[in-house]
C-alpha positions, 0 to 999 in steps of 0.5 A: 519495483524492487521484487523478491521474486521474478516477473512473469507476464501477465499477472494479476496485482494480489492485496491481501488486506485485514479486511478484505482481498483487492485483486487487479489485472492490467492491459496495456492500451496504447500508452495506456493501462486499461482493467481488464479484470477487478475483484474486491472480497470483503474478509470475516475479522481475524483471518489477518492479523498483525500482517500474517494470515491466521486463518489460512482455510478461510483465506483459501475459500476467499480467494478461491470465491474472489477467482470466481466471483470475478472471472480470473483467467490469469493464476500468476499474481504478485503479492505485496507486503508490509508493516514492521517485518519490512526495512527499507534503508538507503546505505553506502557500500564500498564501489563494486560491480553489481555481480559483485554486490549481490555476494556482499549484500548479507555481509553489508545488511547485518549492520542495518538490519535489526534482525538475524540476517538468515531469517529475512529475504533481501533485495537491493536497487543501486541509486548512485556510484561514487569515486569512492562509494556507492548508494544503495537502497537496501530492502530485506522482509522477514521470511516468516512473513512473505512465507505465510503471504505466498501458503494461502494462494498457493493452496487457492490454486494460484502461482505467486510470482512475485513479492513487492513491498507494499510503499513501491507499489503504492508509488508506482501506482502514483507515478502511473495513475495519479501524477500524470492527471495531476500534472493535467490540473497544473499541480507540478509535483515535480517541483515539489522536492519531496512527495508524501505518500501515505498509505491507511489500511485497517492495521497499519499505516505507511509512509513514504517520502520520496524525492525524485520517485525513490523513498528517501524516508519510510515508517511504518505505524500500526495504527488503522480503521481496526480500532474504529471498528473495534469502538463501533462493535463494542460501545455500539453493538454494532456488527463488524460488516456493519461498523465497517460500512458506517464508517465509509459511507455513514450508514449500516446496512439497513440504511439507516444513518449514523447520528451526525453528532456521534459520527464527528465525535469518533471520526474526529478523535480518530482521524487526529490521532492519525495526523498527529502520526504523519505530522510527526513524520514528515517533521523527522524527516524535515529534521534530518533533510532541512533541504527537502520542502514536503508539498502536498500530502497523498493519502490512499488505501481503504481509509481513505474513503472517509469524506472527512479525512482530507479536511481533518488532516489538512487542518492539523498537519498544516499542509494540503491533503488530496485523497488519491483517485486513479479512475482519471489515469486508467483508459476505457471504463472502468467495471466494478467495484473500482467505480464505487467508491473504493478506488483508493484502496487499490492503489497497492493492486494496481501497482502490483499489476504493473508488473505484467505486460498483457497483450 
């Protein structure tokens, strides 16, 4: 959706995370996409950071090992991108042909833009024509960021083929995945005017309102489990693989469980602060679309793996949370580790997979 670069078939859905690497390549089954192949490689701290690769040789080793690891035939991948180096907007331009649009896209960005209009890559999507005007739906990255995206996986080997931004893939993947199996339980999140989807990762978090499938509002936080781990490994002594670990499944590596009392004191702290940044969203959304009813609320990525999360947003944002499971929305069985527990946090690789088609 919305690429800034080609498609070529097939190709394997490419997320680089701050904590870890989630790789997805997709067949089709009938009507159906099935996995053909997965792979989840846990990154050391630092590699990523602020949305950039820092450590670009242990960013080629990792990905040469997840190659491996998992058994990839396929070395064309689309990569996704997201954070504050990434502006989504819907304008109004003059009516014109397409073609034409494609030469006047620069000229019409600069007034929406909030940066220097050679230093990002743009793409464009027109929504709606008019008499008189059109509605366009802008999309523009900062090419110091998508650049830094395509050097490590080039240098692993790999053939980048496409660039996404992080939200449409999340959105695809729902549209795929998730919606039909929850129009199968008699959720009718088609009558819903606006769906909210949020993506939690360990850096940031991203949010996009949607009306009838097309972000209509997106923001961006930097917020995420970084600063949980940060907590555990300073106040506790923890090490980073074994913060991480306590907070998706409760116990450290050793098995031994995190004391219930310590637990729901970080885990509530944090997990408020996070609703309080959707809460906060969707009513700035609803303040200048007073129209559009936001239902349920669907929540994906790494973050998303915590059991308390759904209870504890809903009870402050005051709308229904569902954590987002594309398990039931995939055919034949599904390999590891997509079946142990992580299936949120690749809903951004799933939707970069569907940009391949192979046979």
């Amino acid at each position: 959706m919305f690429p800034f670069g080609g498609v070529s078939k097939p190709v394997v859905g490419l997320d680089i995370g701050a904590t870890a690497i989630k790789a997805v390549e997709l067949h089709r089954s009938g009507r159906r996409w099935s996995v053909h192949r997965v792979g989840w490689k846990p990154l050391p701290p630092k590699v990523v950071s602020g949305g950039k690769v820092k450590d670009k040789e242990a960013m080629v080793q990792a990905l040469r090992e997840l190659w491996s690891d998992a058994r990839f035939g396929c070395k064309r991948v689309a990569i996704a991108v997201g954070g504050p180096a990434v502006i989504i907007k819907r304008i109004q331009v003059p009516l014109m042909s397409e073609l034409d649009l494609e030469d006047q896209i620069a000229l019409e960005a600069e007034e929406h833009i909030p940066f220097d209009i050679e230093e990002v890559y743009l793409d464009f999507q027109i929504l709606e024509r008019g008499a008189e005007q059109m509605e366009v739906l802008l999309t523009a990255c900062k090419k110091e960021v998508v650049d830094n995206r395509m050097e490590a996986p080039r240098e692993a080997g790999l053939e980048p083929v496409a660039c996404d931004m992080d939200l449409f893939c999340l959105a695809n993947a729902f549209d795929a995945f998730c919606r039909p199996a929850l129009a199968a339980k008699g959720e009718k999140s088609d009558k819903i005017p606006a769906t909210t989807l949020i993506n939690v990762g360990a850096s940031h978090l991203s949010v996009a309102i949607l009306v009838n499938g097309l972000p209509e509002f997106t923001r961006e936080h930097a917020f995420g489990t970084e600063r949980l781990l940060q907590e555990l490994q300073q106040n506790q002594g923890r090490s980073y693989e074994d913060a991480e670990r306590m907070i998706r499944l409760g116990r450290d590596s050793r098995d031994v469980p995190w004391p219930g009392e310590e637990r729901e004191a970080a885990l509530n702290s944090f997990l408020e602060q996070m609703a309080g940044l959707i809460r906060q969203t969707v009513d700035f959304h609803h303040a200048g679309h007073p129209n559009q009813r936001v239902g349920t609320v669907f929540v994906a990525g790494g973050c998303a793996a915590i059991p308390e999360l759904p209870g504890t947003l809903q009870s402050v944002i005051n709308l229904p949370v569902v954590r987002l499971d594309p398990l039931s929305g995939l055919a034949g069985t599904t390999p590891a580790p997509l079946n142990s527990g992580n299936a949120p946090a690749f809903l951004v690789a799933l939707g970069l997979a569907l940009r391949g088609d192979a046979p």
